[in-house]
N, C-alpha and C positions, 0 to 999 in steps of 0.2 A: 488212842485216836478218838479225838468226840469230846468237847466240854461239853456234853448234856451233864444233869443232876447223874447219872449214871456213871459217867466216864469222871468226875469229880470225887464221886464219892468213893470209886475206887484206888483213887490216886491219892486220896488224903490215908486209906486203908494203908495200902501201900508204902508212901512215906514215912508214915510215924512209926512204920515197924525200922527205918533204916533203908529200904530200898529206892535206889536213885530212879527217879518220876520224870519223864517228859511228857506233858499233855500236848498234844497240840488238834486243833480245830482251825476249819478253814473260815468258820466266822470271825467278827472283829469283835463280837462278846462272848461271856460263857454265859451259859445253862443250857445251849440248843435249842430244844421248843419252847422252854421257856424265856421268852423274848422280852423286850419291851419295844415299840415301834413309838418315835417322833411323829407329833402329828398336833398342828397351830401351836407348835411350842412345849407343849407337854406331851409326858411318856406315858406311854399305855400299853399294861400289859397285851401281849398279842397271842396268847399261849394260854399255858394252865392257870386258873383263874382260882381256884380253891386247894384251900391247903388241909390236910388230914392227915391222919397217924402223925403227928408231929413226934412222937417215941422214938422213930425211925430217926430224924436228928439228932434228938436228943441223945439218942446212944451214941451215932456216929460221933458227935460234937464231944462226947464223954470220953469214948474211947481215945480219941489223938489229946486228952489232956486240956478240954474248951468246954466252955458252955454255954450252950445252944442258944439259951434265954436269954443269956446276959448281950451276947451279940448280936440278936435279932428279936424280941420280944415284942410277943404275938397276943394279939387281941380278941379274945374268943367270941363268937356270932352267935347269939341267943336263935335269929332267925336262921335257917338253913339254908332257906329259899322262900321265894313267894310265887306261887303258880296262878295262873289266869288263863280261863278258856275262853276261846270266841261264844257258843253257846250259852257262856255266862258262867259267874258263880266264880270267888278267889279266895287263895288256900295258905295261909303259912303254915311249914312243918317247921317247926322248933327242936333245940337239942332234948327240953324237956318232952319226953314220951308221954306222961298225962296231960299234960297241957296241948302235944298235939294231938290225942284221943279226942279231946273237949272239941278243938278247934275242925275233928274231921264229924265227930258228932252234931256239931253245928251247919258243917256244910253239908253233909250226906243225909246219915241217920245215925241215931245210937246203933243199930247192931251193927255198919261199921266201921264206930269205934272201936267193939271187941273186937271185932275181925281185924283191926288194924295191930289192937294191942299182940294178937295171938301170934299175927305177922313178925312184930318185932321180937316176940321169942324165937320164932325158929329163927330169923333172920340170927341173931347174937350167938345161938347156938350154933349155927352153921359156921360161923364166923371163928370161934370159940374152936371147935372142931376141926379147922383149915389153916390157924395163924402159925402154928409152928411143924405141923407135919409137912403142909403144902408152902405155904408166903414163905416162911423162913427158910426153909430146906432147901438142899440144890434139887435143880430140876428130878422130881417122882416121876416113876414109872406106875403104871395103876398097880402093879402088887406091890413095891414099897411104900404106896401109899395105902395103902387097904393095910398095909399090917402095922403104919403107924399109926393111924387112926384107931385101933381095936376094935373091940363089939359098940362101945358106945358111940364113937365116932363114925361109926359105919351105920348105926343105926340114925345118928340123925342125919346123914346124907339119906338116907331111903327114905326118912321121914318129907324130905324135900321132893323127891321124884327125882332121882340123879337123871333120869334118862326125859325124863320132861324138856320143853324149852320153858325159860322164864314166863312167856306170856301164857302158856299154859297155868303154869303153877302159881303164878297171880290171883288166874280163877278161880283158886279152891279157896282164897281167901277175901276176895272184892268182888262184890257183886256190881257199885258202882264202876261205871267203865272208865269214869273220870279218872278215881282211884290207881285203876290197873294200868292206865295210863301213866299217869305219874310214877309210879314204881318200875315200871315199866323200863321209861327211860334210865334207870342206870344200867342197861347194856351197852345205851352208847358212852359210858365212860369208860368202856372195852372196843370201843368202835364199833359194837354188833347188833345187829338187831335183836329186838325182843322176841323175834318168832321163832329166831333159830339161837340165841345165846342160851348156855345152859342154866339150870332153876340156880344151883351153886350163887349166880353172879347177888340174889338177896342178898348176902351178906353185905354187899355194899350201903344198906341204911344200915346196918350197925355201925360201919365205918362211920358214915355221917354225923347218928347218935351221938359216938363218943367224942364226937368237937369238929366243927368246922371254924377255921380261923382267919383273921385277916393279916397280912404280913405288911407293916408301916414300909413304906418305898416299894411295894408291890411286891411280884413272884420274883422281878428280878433282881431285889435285894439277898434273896436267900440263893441265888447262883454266885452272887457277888460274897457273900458269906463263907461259900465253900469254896472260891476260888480263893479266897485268901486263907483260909485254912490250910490247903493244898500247899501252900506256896510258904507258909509259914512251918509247917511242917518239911517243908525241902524240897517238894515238888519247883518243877518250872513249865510256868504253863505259858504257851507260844498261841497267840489266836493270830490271824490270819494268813496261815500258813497251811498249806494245798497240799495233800498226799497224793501225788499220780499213782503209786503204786508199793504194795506190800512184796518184801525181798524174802529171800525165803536161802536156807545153804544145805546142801545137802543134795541127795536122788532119790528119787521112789518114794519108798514107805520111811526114808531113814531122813527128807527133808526137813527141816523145822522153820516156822516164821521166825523171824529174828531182826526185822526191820524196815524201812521207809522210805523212796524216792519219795522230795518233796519234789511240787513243780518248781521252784526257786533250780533244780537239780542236785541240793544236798540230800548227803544219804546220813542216815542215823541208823547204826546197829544199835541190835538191844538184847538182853537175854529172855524177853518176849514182848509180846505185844495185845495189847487190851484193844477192841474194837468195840466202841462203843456209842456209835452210828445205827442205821436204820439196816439191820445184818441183809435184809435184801440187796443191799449195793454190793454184798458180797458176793453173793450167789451170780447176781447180774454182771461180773468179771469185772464191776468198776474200779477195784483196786489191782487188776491185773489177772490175767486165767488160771495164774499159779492154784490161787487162793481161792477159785471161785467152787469151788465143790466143797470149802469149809464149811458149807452150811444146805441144808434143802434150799431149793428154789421153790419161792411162791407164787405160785399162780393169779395173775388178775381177779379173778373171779374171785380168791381167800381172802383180799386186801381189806382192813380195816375201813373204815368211814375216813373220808376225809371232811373240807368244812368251806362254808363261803365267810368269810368272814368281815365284818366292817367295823375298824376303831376310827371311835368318832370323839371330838371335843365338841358336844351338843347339851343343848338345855333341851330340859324335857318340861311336859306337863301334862296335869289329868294324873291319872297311874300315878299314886305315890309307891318309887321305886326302893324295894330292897337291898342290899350288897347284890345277891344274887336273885335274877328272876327267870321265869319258863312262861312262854304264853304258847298254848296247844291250841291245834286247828281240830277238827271233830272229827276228822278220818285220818286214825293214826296209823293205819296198815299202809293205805295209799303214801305215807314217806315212805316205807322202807320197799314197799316194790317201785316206787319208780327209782328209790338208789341202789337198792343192788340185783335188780331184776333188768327193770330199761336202763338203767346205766347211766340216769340225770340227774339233775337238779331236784327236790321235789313241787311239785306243782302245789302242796300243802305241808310245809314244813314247822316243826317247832321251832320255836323263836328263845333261844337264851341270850342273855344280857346280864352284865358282869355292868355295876354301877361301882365304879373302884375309889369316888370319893364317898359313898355310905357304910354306915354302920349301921346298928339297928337305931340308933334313933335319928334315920333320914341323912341329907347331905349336911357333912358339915365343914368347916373350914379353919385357917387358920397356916400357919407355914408348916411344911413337911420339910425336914433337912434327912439328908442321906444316912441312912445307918453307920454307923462307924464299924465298917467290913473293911477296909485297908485297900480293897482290892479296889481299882479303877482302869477305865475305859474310855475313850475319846467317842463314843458314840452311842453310849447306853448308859441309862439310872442317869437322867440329868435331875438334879432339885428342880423342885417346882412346889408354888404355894397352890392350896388348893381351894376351890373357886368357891365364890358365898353362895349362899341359896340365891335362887332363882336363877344364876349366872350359867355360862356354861360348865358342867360335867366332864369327866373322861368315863365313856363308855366302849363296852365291847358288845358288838351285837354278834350270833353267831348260826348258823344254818348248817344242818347237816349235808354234807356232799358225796358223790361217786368217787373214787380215787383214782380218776384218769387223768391225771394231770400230766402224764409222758404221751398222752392221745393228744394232747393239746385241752384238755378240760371243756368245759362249759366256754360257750359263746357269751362275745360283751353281752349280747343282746339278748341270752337266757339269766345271766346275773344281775341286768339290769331288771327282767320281768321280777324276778325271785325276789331283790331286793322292794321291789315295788308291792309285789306281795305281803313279805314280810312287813313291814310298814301298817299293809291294811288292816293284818292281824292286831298287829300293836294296838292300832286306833281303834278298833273294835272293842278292845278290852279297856281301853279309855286312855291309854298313852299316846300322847304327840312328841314327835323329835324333830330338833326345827336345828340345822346347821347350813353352813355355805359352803360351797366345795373343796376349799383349801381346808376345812375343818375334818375331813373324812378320808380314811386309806382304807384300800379294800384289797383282799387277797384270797386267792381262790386256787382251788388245787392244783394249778400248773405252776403256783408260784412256789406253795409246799413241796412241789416235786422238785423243784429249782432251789430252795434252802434245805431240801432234805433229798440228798440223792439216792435213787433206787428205789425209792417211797415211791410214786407213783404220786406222790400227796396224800397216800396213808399215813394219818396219825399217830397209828394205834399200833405200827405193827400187821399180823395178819389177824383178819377177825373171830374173835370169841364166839365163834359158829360151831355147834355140835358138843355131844357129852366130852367127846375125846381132845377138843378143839386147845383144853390145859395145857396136853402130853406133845402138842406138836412143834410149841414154841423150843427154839433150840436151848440149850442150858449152858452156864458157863464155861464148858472145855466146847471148844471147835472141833471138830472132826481132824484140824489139823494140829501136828505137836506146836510149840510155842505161842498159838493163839487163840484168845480166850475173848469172853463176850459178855458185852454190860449193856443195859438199855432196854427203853420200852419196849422193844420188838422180840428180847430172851425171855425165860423167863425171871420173875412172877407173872409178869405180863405189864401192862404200862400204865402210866399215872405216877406221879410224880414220886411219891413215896416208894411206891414197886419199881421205880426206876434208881431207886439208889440202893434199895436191896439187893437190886441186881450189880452193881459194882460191888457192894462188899462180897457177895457170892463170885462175883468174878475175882476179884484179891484174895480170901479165901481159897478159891482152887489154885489158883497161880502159887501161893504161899505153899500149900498143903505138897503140891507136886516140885519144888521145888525143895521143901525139905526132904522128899523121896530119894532126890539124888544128893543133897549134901547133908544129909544128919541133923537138919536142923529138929527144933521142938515141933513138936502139934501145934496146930494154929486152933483158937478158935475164938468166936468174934462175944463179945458180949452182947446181952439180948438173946443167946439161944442159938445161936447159927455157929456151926463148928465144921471141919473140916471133915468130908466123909473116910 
């Protein structure tokens, strides 16, 4: 249940080993969050914007007998991002690490350049240290992971300050605040703040390091990739099709999930079931009471970031724009207490923008035709040629937000100030966006709560808050026998590539317990992940 990258990537696991697959999602496209939205005619992603670990493909796409590249070949981004502060001063970080030393020496000082360089060691090692005991592994407990990691691996988490938050342990290495800013924000690519997410989340510029890409037809070609993969492989994947409720046969301790009220009123048994949805709808009894103690309930106050977001077909000017860009306001504390303290909008928000017709050498144009993924849609991945210079752009602008979107979210008239905001930040740092109103869709947490139910309009799942904050994410087997769990919200935890580790760990345990009761082989996945 769930075509996210999660629920697909479990299904192609699944399939290719022989076992009969039914996907089905209540959207009328797959990838889940990764969307694309219509808007003056062309598509634009409205979701995850950047692609990393592509390995994670690669293997999936290896294992069911495919290749990754051949089907979808990706364009690798010298720039990584381009940052710009209101207070002034503008930064590319690049894949190359000396060339972004240079470029941070030029805009800081030399010493932190070495401080930056010193940064990206621990970062790699920490990273190094976490990829197969922790990302790959089914969900650890802190002594299975303390004893996988051994003395070395335990010793460069100490080296980090396990019990630090990130924006702590920034400090011991950035004296610029600019710096600690910028590094800063990859918490929220866990939805969490930097005061309280832990040191651990560095490791996400190694990710960055090792390649940020661009994916021709956007993110929603590589949903379109795997749905047809899924489907080639033997799956059958059903999108607009509504689950009122998970069935379950049995009493007590002895019931097992085993299938599906659709709202149509068809029922589908199964010899289990994958949920691989936002697992708070689980908890919140939206598939039925049966089932709602499969999982912790998360409290308001743990919820992930959610986002205001506005995709726009706009020409820009001033600011020569990146693939991807960050423009920061000067008081970076003031976002996250007025989003997860007062519970708003922030009254000074970073600004990210996703420029989806650039590369690194600026916009550029020419016809885009649809990848040849097989899979199609009557309402998503339309071709579209892409616009000349100076013309209009497909843009993503994006705001961090509260995830109160089952409150009713933010007023028109605090999304209008924000947005009005956001703008002036833009223009302060020397970018204009100049569009008409049929050019622009905006979407804000009561809408993610409404395409993602139980979310509240958390993105992320619950957020990356405290040392412990890993061990809480639920892991692939549910609390209940027959039903297991894929998605940004289990763990690894969420972002697109950890969202498809988590379906192979979820077909992995499904595989592994099901050869418990029929003799089958050991399962284990290529890339390192085996059945516990």
């Amino acid at each position: 249940m769930g075509a996210g990258v999660g629920g697909l990537a479990c299904a192609i696991d699944l399939a290719r080993q022989g076992v009969g697959v039914t996907v089905l999602d209540r959207a009328t496209w797959p990838g889940g969050k990764m969307r694309q939205v219509q808007v003056d005619g062309q598509g634009i992603d409205a979701g995850p914007t950047v692609f990393t670990m592509p390995w994670v493909f690669e293997q999936l796409f290896d294992a069911a007998g495919d290749s990754f590249e051949a089907r979808l070949p990706t364009v690798p981004l010298q720039v990584l991002a381009r940052h710009a502060w209101r207070s002034g001063g503008t930064l590319d970080l690049t894949a190359d690490v000396q060339a972004s030393a240079e470029s941070i020496g030029a805009f800081s000082s030399p010493a932190e350049a070495r401080r930056f360089l010193g940064f990206c060691d621990q970062a790699r090692k920490a990273y190094q240290a976490l990829e197969g005991p922790y990302i790959r592994a089914q969900r650890p407990d802190l002594l299975s992971l303390a004893s996988a990691l051994g003395p070395r691996g335990l010793a460069v988490l100490a080296g980090l300050g396990p019990f630090f938050s990130l924006w702590r342990s920034l400090g011991r290495h950035f004296h610029d605040p600019r710096l600690r800013q910028l590094f800063g924000r990859y918490a929220t690519y866990c939805g969490a703040s930097p005061w309280q997410a832990p040191a651990t989340l560095m490791l996400i510029a190694q990710v960055e390091m090792d390649g940020v890409k661009s994916v021709p037809g956007g993110m929603a070609a590589l949903a379109h990739a795997m749905a047809d993969l899924a489907t080639r492989r033997g799956a059958q994947v059903r999108l607009g099709c509504s689950v009122r409720q998970l069935l379950q046969r049995g009493q007590g301790g002895q019931a097992k999930v085993c299938g599906a009220l659709l709202d149509n009123g068809e029922t589908l048994w199964a010899d289990a079931v994958v949920f691989a949805g936002d697992s708070a709808a689980l908890a919140g009894g939206l598939l039925g009471d049966a089932v709602a103690s499969a999982v912790p309930p998360v409290p308001a106050t743990r919820r992930s970031l959610s986002a205001l977001t506005w995709a726009l077909h706009a020409s820009s000017s001033g600011f020569e724009l990146a693939r991807h860009n960050v423009f920061f306001e000067d008081d970076y504390a003031r976002e996250f207490h007025d989003i997860f303290q007062a519970g708003q909008l922030p009254s000074q928000g970073t600004v990210y923008v996703c420029a989806q017709d650039r590369l690194d050498h600026g916009l550029h144009s020419g016809p885009q035709t649809k990848p040849d993924t097989g899979f199609s849609s009557s309402d998503v991945f339309q071709p579209h040629a892409l616009p000349k210079p100076s013309s209009a752009e497909r843009l993503l602008c994006l705001v961090n937000a509260p995830a109160n979107g089952d409150a009713g979210g933010p007023s028109s008239k605090e999304m209008l100030a924000c947005e009005q905001h956001s703008l002036g930040l833009m223009q302060a740092c020397g970018l204009q966006l100049h569009w008409e109103p049929h050019q622009a869709l905006r979407t804000g947490p009561a809408q993610f709560d409404q395409l993602f139910p139980g979310s509240g309009g958390a993105l992320y799942g619950q957020a990356s808050h405290g040392w412990m904050a890993s061990f809480r994410r639920p892991g692939a087997r549910s609390r209940l026998p027959g039903l297991y769990l894929a998605g940004g919200s289990v763990h690894p935890g969420p972002g697109v590539p950890m969202a498809a580790l988590s379906g192979r760990l979820a077909a992995a345990s499904l595989m592994a317990d099901r050869a418990l009761t029929s003799r089958w082989h050991r399962v284990v996945i290529p890339g390192g992940m085996s059945t516990p």
